[in-house]
N, C-alpha and C positions, 0 to 999 in steps of 0.2 A: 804526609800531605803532599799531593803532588804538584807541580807550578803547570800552570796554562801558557802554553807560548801559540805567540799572533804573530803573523807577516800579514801585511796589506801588501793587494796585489793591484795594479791597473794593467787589464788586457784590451790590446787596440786588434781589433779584427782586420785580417788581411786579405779578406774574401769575403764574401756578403752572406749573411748569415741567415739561416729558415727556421720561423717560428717552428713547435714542436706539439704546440695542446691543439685537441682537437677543436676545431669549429663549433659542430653542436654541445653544446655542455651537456646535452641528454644523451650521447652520444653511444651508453651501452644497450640504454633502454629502444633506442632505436634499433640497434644493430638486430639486435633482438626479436622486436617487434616488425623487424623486417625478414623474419624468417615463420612468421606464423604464416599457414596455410589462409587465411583472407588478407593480405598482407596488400596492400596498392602496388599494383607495376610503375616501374620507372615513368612511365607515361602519366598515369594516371598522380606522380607525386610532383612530377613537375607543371600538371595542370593545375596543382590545386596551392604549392609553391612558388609558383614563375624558377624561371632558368637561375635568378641568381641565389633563389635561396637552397634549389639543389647543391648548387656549387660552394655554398656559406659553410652547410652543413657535414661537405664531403675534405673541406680547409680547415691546414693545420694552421695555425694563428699563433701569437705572443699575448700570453696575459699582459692585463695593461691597466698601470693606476687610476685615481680618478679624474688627473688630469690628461688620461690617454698615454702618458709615457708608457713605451712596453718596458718590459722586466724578465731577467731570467730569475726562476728560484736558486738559494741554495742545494737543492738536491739535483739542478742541473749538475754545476760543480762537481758535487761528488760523483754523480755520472761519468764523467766525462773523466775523475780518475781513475776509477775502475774500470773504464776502456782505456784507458793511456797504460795501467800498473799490467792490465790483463796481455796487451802486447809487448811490451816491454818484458817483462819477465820471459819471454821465451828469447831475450838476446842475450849473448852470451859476455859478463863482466857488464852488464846493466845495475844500476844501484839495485832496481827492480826485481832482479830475478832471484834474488835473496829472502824477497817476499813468497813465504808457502800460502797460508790462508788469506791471499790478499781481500777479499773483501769484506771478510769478520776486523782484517785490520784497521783496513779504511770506516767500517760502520762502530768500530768502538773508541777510533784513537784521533779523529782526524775528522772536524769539524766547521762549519761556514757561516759565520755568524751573523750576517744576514739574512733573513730570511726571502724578502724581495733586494735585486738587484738592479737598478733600473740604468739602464742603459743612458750613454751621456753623447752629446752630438751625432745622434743617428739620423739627422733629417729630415727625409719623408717616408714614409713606410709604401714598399711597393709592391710586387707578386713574383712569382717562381713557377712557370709551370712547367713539367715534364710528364716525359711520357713515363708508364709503372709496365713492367714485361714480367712475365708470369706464365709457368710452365704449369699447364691442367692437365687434368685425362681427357679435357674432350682439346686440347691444342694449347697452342701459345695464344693468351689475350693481352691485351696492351689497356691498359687504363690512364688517364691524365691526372698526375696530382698537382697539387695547387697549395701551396705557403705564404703567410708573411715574409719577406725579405726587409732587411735594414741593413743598408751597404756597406761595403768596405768601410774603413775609419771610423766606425762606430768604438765607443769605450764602455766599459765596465769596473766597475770598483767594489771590492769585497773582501773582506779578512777573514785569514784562512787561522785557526785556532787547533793546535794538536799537543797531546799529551808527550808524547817523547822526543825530547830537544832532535834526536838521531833521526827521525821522521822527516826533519826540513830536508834533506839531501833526495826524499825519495819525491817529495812535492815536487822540489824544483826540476827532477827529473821529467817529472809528469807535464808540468806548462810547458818546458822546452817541446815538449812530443807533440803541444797544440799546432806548432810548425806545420807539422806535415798534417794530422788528423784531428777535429776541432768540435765545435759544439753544436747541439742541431739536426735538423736533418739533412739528409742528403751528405752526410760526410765524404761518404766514397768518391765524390764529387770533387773536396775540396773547399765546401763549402763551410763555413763557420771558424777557418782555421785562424790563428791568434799568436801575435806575438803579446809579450808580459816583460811587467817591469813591477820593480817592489816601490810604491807608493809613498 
């Protein structure tokens, strides 16, 4: 029989963090339906939309309880170690780089038992916007993307659950990495990065 072991972890964000779900929940069927040959031009959808619900539908957002607190899932988390185990492993004497099939490891051994996480003293929810640059055949275009933000000092609470006691060494590798690379979008930014402490 095998033993389950848990750390609780509390991660205080150091950088303001961007929701990651898309705006529209219809969001494939659109994409989609935005490629049929009768399809509305951008004109024609923001006439029939107004400007902000173009903009609702094109924002990445934070799901959010019923009493509007946002949340990250569980499978944020796991995300976020397999980009932390995925660059690590290529440094050299990292716990990490001992790991071969890191993401069959992480999807069978290493677990988040909550499944919403709801975020604790994030204040007021604000916006993100930047510009998106994008190399085409017909030229470079630039597009504006637009996030949920919840600033620095926001906290998080969640227990992490893994099958081999030997595993903690490579977790705790992985939150220290939140330092520099973090949850969210816009990472390459800086944004969403997190210091952690065990709860």
């Amino acid at each position: 029989m095998f033993e389950l072991n848990e750390m609780k972890v509390r991660l205080t964000f150091i950088d303001d963090i961007l929701g990651g779900n898309p705006g529209d929940e219809d969001i494939y069927r659109s994409y989609v339906g935005s490629k049929a040959p009768d399809a509305d031009t951008l004109e024609d959808e923001v006439a029939h939309l107004g400007v902000e619900g173009v903009v609702d539908k094109g924002k990445t957002i934070f799901m959010k309880m019923a009493d509007g607190t946002p949340f990250l899932k569980g499978y944020h988390i796991r995300g976020f170690f397999k980009s932390a185990c995925a660059a690590l492993r290529t440094i050299e004497g990292s716990e990490s780089s001992g790991l071969k099939a890191y993401k069959k490891e992480i999807d069978t051994r290493i677990f988040i038992k909550e499944d919403k996480i709801p975020f604790m003293d994030w204040g007021m929810m604000d916006e993100c916007q930047r510009p998106l640059r994008a190399q085409t055949p017909q030229g470079e275009r630039v597009s504006i993307a637009i996030s949920d933000m919840i600033a620095a000092g926001a906290q998080v609470e969640f227990t992490i659950q893994y099958l081999n006691e030997k595993d903690e060494r490579f977790i705790r590798e992985w939150l220290d990495y939140g330092q520099l690379n973090g949850i969210g979008q816009w990472r390459n930014s800086g944004k969403g990065r997190f210091t952690w402490e065990v709860a």
